[in-house]
N, C-alpha and C positions, 0 to 999 in steps of 0.2 A: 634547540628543540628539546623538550620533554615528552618524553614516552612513558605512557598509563598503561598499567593491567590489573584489571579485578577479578578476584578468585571468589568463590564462596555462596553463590548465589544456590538456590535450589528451589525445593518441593518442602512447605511445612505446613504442618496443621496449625489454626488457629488458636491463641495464644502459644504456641512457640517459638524459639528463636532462631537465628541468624548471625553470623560475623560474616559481614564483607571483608576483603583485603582490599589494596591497591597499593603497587607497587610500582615507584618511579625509577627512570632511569636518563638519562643525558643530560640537561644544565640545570641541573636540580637547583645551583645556589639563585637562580632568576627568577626562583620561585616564593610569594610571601602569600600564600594560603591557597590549600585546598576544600575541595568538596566533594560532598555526593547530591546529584542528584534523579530524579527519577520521573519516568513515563511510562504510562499505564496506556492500555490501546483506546486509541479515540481520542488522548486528551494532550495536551502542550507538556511540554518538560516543564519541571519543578523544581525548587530549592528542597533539599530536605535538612544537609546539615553543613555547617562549612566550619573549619579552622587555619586559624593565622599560625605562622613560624613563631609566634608567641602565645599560641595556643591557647588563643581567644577564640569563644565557641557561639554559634547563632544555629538556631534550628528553627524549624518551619511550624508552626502551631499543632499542626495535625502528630506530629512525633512525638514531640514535649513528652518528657517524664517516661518516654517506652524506649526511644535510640538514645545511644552515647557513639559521639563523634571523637576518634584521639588520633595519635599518631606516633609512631616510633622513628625519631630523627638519628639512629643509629644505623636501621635498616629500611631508610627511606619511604617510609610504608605508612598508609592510613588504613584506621579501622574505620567503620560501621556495624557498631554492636546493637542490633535489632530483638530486643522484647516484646511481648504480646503483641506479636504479627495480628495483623485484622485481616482478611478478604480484600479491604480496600487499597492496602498495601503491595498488593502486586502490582506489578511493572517493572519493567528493564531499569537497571537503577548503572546508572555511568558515575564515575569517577571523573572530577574535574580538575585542571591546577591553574591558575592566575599567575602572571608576570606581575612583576614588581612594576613594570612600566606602563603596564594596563589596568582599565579598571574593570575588565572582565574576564571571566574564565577564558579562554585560548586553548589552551589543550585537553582532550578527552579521550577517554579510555574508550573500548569494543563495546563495555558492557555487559553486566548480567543480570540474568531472567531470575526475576524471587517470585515467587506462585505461593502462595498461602490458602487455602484451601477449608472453608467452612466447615 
């Protein structure tokens, strides 16, 4: 089992920024990438950004050139480094992590609310 928590979410004005964290815990080495992604009210969860344990990176079209996805394999931890927040950017954004034996996300964090505000 792997255990997600994400820190960092908030209240920002438009064009502002953001760092998500996310912090793993239990069989971290079963893990070969994570994610973030995100749900806004009304609409399906989203891909926004994902990295492989070779820190191979894919982002969603809508982000391109404003988030950067990384990770710190020291302290188990992914970032979500979020620039020029938009309005359409809000939504509870989860932390994801994928098994090496699957070919999908599997475990996910609580979640946090990012508000960006016109």
């Amino acid at each position: 089992q792997v255990q997600l928590v994400e820190s960092g979410g908030g209240l920002v004005q438009a064009g502002g920024s953001l760092r998500l964290s996310c912090a793993a815990s239990g069989s971290i080495f079963s893990i070969n990438a994570m994610g973030w992604y995100r749900q806004a009210p009304g609409k399906q969860r989203e891909l926004v950004a994902t990295i492989t344990t070779g820190t191979r990176t894919n982002y969603a079209d809508s982000v391109k050139g404003r988030f950067t996805i990384s990770r710190d394999n020291a302290k188990n931890t992914v970032y979500l480094q979020m620039n020029s927040l938009k309005p359409e950017d809000t939504a509870v954004y989860y932390c994801a992590a994928k098994p090496r034996e699957r070919s999908g996300y599997e475990y996910w964090g609580q979640g946090t609310q990012v508000t960006v505000s016109s």
